[in-house]
Every structure is written in structure tokens, then in C-alpha cells.
N, C-alpha and C positions, 0 to 999 in steps of 0.2 A: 729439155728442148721442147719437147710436146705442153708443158705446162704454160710454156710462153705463149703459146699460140691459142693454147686455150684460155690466157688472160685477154687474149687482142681481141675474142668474139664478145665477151661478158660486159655489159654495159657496168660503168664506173659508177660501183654501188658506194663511194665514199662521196663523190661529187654527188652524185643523188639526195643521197640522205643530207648533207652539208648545204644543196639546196634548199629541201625543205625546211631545216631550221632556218635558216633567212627568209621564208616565205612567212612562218609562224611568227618570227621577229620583226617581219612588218607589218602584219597582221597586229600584233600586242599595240604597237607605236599608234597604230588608225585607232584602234579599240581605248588608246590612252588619250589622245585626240579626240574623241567624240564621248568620250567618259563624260559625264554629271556629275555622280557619286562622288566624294573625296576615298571612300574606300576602295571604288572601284577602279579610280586613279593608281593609288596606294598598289593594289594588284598587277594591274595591267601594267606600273611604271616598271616594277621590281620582277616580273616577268619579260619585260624585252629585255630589261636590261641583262638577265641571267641567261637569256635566247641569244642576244649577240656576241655576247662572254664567248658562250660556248661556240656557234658558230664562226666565229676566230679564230677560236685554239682547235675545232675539226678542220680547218685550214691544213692542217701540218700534212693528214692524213689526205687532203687533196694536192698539197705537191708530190709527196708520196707516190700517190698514184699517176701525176704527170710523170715522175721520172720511169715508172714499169710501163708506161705507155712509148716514151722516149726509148726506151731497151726495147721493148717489144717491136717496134717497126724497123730499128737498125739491123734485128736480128730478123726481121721476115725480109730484110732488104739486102741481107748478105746472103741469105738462104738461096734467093733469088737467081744475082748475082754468079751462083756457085754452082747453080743449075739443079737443086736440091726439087726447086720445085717449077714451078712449069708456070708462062706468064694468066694465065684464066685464074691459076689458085692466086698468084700474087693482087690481082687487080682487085678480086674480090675481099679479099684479105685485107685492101689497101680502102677500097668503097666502105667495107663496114665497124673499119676502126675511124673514119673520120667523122661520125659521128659521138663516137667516143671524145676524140680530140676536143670535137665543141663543146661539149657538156662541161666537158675539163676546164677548157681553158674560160668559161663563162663563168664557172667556180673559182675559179684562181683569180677572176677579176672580182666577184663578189666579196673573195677573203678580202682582198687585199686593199677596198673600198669601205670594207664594216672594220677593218684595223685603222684606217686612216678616221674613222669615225669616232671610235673607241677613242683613240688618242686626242684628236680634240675633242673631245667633251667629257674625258673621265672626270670630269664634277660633276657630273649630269649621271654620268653614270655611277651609283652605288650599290653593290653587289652587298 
């Protein structure tokens, strides 16, 4: 019980991190775009592409984490509810998980936008 509530405070270190590969992976694609070099193409092509691979498939570990987000506030919302806890704890409880939620679900839009990419252009894409 206490572990769930100590997941609602900890900011979603799997959207975090899942972020920053999408930021590197657009980073590579500008850095492929403004290339000269053919080697440096050569690099930077075969590095996004192995950025957005991956940043795809850590996608799983962001819905993952929307669903412990999904449990976690049904259970602070039953707890509630049951009179477990008192409404200042709920409110706060409620205020600093919805930034959790945004991170999430901004993540869940980024998978789910670098999948749709992935899939049209896997000829583009060679891993």
C-alpha cells in the first residue's frame, strides 16, 4: 500500500528517460540534415535511426508506467473515499501526480508518433 503512494510522488523516470531519447533522435535527423560530409551522413543517418528504434520499443516501459499511474490514483481515490485519509492529503496527492500524468501522456504521444514514423519509412530506416 505505502509503495503505491510512494510511486504517485517519484516523477516517471521511464517517460523521462524515453524523452530524452527522442530529443537525441531529433538532434541526429537536424545533425543528418545539415551534414556535408557523406561520412558524417553515414553517422548521424545510422544513429537516429538506432535512436528512434529504441525510443519505440522504450515506449512499452511508458505505457507501463501510465498503467502504475492508472492504479496509483484509483487507489489514492478509494483510500479517500474510505476515509483512510483526510481531503489536504488527497488534494496534494492529486496536485503532484498531474504532473506526472503530463509527462506521461506527452510520452505516450511521442511513442506512438516515432511508431507511426517507423512504419512509414522503414526503408528509410536501416538498422
Amino acid at each position: 500500500m505505502m509503495s503505491l503512494l510512494i510511486r504517485l510522488m517519484r516523477p516517471p523516470f521511464f517517460s523521462v528517460i524515453g524523452i530524452m531519447i527522442f530529443v537525441l533522435a531529433v538532434i541526429m535527423k537536424l545533425s543528418f540534415i545539415f551534414a556535408t560530409d557523406i561520412g558524417m551522413k553515414i553517422v548521424t543517418s545510422t544513429s537516429f535511426a538506432g535512436l528512434i528504434f529504441c525510443s519505440t520499443l522504450w515506449g512499452i516501459l511508458g505505457f507501463y508506467e501510465f498503467i502504475i499511474l492508472m492504479k496509483t490514483f484509483v487507489n489514492l481515490k478509494l483510500r479517500y473515499e474510505n476515509g483512510e485519509i483526510d481531503i489536504k492529503t488527497f488534494h496534494d496527492k492529486l496536485r503532484a501526480s498531474k504532473s506526472n500524468y503530463i509527462i506521461n501522456i506527452i510520452y505516450v504521444i511521442i511513442v506512438i508518433l516515432s511508431f507511426i514514423y517507423v512504419v512509414l519509412n522503414w526503408e528509410e530506416i536501416n538498422i
